[in-house]
ZATIMAR-233225 format. One record per residue: residue in one letter; x, y, z of N, C-alpha, C, O in turn. Coordinates in steps of 0.1 Angstrom, whole numbers, plus 5000, padded with zeros to 4 digits. Each point is the difference from the previous one (the first is absolute). Layout:
REM ZATIMAR-233225
AXYZXYZXYZXYZ
...
END
This chain:
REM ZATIMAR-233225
X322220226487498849925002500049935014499049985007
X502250004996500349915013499650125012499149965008
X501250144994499450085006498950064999499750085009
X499449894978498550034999499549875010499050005007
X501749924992499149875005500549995017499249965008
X501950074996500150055014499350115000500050005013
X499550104985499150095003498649965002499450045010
X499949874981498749935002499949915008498949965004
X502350005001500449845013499150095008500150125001
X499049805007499650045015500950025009501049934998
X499150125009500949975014499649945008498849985002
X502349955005499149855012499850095010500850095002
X498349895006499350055010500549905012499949884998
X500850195015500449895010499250045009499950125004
X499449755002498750045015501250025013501149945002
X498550155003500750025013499050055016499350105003
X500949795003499050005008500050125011501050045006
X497750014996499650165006500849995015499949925009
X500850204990500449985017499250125005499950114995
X499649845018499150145006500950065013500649925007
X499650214997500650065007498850085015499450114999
X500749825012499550055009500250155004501250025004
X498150064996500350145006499750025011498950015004
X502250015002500549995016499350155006500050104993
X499249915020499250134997501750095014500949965008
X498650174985500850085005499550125005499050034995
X501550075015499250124999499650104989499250095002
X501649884983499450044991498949974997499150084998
X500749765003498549974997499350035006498949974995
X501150115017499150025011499650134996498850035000
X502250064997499450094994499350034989499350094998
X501149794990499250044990498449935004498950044994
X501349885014498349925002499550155008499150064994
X501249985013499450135005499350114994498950055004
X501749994985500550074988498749954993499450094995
X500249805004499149924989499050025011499150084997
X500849865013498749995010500250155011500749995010
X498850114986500150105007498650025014498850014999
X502049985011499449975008498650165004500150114995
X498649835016498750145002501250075006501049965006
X498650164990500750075008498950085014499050064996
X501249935016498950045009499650165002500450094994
X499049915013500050134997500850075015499949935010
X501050234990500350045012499350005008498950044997
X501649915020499450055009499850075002500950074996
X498150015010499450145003500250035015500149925009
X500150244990499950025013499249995014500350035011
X498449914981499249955008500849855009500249975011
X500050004978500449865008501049995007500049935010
X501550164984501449995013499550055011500349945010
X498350254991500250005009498550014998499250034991
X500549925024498549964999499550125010500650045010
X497750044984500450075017499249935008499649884998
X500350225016499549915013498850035000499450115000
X500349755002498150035001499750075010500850025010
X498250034989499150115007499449935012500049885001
X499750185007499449995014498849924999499849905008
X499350144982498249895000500749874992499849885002
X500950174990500649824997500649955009499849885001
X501050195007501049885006498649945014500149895004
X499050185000499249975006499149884997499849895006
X499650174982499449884989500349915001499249915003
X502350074994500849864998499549915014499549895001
X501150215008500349935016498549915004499949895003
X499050224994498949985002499449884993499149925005
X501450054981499449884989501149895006499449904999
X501550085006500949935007499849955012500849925004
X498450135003500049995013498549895005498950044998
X501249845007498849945002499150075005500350115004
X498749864997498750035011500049995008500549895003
X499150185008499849995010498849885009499050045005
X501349824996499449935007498950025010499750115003
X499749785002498950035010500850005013501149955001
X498150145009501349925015499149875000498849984997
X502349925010499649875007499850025013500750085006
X498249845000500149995009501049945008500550035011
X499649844981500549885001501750014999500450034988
X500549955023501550025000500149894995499249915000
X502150074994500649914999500849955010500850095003
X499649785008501050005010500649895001499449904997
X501750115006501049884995500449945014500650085007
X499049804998500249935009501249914996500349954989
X500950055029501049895000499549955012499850075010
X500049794989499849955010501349905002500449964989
X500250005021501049925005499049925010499350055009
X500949834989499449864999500749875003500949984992
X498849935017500549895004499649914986499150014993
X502149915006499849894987499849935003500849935005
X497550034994499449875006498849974991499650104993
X499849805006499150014994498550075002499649985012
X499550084980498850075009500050155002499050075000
X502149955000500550175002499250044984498950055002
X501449944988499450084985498549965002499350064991
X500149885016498549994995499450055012498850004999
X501850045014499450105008500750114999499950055011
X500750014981500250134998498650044991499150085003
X501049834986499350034989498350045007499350104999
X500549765009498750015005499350115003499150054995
X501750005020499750155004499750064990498850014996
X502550064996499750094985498649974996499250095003
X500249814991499349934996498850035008499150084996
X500949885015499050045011499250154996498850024999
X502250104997499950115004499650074988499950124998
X499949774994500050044983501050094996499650114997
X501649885001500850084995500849834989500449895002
X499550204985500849934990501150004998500350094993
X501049795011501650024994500150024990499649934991
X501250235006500549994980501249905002500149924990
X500750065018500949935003500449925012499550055011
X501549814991500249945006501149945000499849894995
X501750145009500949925003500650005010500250085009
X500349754987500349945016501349964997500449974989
X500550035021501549924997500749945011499650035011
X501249924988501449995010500950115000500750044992
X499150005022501550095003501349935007499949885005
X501250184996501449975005499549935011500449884999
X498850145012499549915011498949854996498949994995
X502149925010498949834997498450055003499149984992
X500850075017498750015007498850155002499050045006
X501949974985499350184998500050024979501050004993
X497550005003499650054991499750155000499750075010
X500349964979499550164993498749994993500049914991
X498950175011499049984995499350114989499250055007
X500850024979500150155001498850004993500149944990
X498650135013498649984998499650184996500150095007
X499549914981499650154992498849965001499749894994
X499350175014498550074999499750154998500850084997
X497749945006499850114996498350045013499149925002
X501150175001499350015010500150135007501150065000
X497550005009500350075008500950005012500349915007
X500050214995501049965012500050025012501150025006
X497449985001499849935014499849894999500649925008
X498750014981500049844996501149925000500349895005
X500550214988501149924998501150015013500249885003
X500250185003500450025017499249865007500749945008
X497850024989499549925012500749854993500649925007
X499250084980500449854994501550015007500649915006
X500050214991501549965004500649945016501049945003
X497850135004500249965016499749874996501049924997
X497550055002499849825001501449914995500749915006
X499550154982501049924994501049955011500449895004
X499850234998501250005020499549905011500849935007
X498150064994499649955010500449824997500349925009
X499650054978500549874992501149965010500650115005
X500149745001500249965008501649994993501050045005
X498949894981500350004990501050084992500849944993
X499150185008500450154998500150085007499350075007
X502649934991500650135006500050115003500450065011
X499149994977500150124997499650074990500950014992
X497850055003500050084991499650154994499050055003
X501749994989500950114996499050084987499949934990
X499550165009499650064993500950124993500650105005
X499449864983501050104996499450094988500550014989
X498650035016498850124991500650175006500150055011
X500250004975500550115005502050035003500850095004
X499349834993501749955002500449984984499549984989
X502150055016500549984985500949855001501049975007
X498049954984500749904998500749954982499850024988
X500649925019500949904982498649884999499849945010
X499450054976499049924999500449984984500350074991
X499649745012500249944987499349884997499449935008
X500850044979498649924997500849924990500950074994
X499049775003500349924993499349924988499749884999
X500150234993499449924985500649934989501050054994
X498449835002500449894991499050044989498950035005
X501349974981498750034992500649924990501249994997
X497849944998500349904984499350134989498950045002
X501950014986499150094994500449934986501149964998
X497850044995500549924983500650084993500250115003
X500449854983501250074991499449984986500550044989
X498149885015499649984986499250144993499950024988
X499450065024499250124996498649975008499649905005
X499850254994498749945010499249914992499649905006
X500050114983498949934989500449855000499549924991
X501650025018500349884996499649965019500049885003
X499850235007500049905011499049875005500349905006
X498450184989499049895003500749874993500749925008
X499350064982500749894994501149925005499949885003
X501050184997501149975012500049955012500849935005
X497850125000499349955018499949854994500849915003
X498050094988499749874998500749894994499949885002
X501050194990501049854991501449995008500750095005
X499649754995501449965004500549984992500249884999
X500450244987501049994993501350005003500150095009
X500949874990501050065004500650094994501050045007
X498850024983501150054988499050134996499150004991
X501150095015499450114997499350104987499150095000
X502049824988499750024982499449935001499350074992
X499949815009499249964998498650045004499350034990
X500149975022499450115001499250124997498850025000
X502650074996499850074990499449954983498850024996
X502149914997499049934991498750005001499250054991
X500349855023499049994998499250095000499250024991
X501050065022498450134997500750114989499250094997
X502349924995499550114993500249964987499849884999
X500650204985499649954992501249934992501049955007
X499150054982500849874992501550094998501049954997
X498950125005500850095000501050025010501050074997
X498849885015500649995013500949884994499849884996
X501550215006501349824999500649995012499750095009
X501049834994500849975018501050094994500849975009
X499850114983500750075002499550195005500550085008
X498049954982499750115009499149985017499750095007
X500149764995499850035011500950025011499950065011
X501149874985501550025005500250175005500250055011
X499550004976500850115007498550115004500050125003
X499249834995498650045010500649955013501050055003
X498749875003500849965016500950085000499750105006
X501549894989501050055006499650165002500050045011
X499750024982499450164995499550015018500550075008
X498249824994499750015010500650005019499950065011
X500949834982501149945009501050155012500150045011
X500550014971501050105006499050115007500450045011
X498550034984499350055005499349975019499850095008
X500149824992499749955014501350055008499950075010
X501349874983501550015006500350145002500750015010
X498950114984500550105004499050065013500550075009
X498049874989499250105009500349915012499850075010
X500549824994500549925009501250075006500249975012
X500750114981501050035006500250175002500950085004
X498149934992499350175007499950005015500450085009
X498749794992499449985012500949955012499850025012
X501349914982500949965008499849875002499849975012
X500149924978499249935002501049904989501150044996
X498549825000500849924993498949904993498949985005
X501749974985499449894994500849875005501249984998
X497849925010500649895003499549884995500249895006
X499050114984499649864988499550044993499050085001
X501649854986499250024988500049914993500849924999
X498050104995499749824989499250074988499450105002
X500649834986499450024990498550054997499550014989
X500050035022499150074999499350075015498950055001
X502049965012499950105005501450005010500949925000
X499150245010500750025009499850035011499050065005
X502149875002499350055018500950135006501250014998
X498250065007501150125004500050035019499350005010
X501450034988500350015019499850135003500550064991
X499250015017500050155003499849995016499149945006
X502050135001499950055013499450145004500650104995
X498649905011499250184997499250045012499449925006
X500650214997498850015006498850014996499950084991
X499049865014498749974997499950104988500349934990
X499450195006499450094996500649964983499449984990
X502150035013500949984991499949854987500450004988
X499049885021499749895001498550034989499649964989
X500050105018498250024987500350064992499649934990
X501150195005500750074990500449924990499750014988
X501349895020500649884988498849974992499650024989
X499849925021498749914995499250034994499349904996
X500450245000499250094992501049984986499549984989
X501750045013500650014989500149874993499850004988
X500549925015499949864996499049944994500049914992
X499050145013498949984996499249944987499449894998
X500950244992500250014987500149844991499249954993
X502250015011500649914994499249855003500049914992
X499550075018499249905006500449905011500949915000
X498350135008500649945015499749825002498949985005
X501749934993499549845004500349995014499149945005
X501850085004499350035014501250095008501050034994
X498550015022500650115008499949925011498949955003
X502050055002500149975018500750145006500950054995
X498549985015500650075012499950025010498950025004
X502449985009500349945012499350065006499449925006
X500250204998499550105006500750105007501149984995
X498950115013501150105002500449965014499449965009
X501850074990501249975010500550155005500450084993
X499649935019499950185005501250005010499649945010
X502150124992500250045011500450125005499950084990
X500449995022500050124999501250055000501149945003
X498950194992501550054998500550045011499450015011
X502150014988501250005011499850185000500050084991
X499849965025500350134999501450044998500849935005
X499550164990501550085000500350105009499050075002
X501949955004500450055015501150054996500749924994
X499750205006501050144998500850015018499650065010
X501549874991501150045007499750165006499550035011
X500850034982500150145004498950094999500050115003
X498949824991498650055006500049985016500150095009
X499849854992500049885014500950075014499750025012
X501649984980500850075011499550225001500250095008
X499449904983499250165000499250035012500150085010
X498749794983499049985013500350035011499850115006
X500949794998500849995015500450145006499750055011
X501350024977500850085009498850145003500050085009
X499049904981498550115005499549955015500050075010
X499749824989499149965012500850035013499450045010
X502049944993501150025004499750135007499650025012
X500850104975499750125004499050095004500150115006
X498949804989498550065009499249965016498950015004
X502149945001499749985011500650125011501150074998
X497949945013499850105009500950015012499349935007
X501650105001500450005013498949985011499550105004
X500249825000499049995010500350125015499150065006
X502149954996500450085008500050184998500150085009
X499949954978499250134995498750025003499650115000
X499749825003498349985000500150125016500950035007
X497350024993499750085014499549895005499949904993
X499950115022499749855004498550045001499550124998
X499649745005498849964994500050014983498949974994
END
């Protein structure tokens, strides 16, 4: 009986609290997740693609031809790059100008500076003009009491550079008119305002920046730097020649320009290079081509 009634006894149940075991991942597991998630498989490359053939003669023409600008109008009108060297006094820039002026010819450009000498300026003046016209302005210019000397360097190979400062915005173009007009400081805000409820200071955050780094790389294409930035735009520096300088500026464009300054073009000319033993060649020809005067018939 005593063991019918230990047989009906319950057994006590003891709680024992769950222990969980972290599974440490291993290259096993890597393979079985693989195994489970089997990756597209792509398709082989073809022989088309390792080896490609070579385009044909009307394509590669084609190409050249769809690549190749148009052919322009001729100008009449040269372009010519005046240095004038100039006493530093006052009066000298507004009778240069005058003449020019006189003669109807328009400056694309105009800089003036200090050189190494107290008393001697550099003057470097880009017009555009025919060129008997431009020959007579250049005499008068000479005749200037004022002026040393100046130097036409149309047709010469010179080093020409140009100094642009550009503020361009980071907020996007649809935000610049707005931007012109409000003195926000804080760029997310801004944003808020013209766009919808949806805009938080965190995706405008990384809208700017998106913008930001973008500027930074095409800035440094050009050779060029980012030298301020603020919460809703940047200024960028670029040293260039002219041509190079509009290019930027086309490209920038896009993003939205709040303002551009530039210096105008600064022109000097290059150093010729002179070969030693070209030189001594010369010599020893000119040397040998000379005549005995005493061989000659007389008369």
């Amino acid at each position: 009986a005593s063991s019918a009634m230990a047989a009906v006894k319950p057994a006590r149940t003891l709680t024992t609290p769950m222990i969980t075991f972290r599974q440490s991942s291993s290259s096993t597991s890597a393979i079985s997740y693989k195994r489970s998630h089997p990756h597209k498989r792509h398709p082989a490359l073809t022989s088309d693609y390792l080896h490609p053939a070579p385009p044909s003669a009307e394509e590669a023409v084609s190409n050249i031809l769809y690549n190749t600008p148009p052919i322009g109008l001729t100008r009449t009108k040269q372009r010519h790059i005046f240095n004038c060297l100039v006493q530093n006094e006052p009066g000298v820039l507004s009778r240069v100008s005058g003449i020019l002026a006189g003669r109807g010819f328009n400056i694309d450009s105009l800089v003036v500076a200090k050189t190494e000498v107290a008393d001697l300026s550099r003057m470097t003046i880009v017009l555009r003009g025919e060129s008997n016209t431009i020959e007579q302005a250049r005499r008068q210019l000479e005749d200037l009491v004022p002026v040393w000397a100046v130097l036409d360097y149309t047709g010469f190979k010179v080093i020409e550079r140009e100094l642009l400062l550009i503020k361009v915005s980071i907020l996007g173009p649809e935000h610049v008119r707005a931007q012109m007009n409000s003195r926000s400081p804080n760029g997310w805000q801004l944003l808020q305002e013209e766009a919808d409820e949806d805009m938080t200071p965190s995706n405008a955050l990384r809208q700017t920046h998106g913008h930001l780094k973008s500027l930074t790389e095409l800035a440094k294409l050009f050779q060029g730097k980012v030298v301020d930035v603020s919460g809703d735009c940047a200024v960028i520096e670029l040293s260039a020649k002219p041509d190079r300088i509009d290019a930027f500026v086309k490209l920038v464009k896009p993003f939205g320009i709040l303002e551009a300054a530039r210096s105008g073009m600064m022109a000097m000319p290059r150093s010729p290079i002179y070969d030693r033993h070209e030189l001594e060649e010369d010599e020893v020809q000119e040397e040998g081509s000379g005549v005995d005067a005493s061989l000659l018939p007389p008369g």
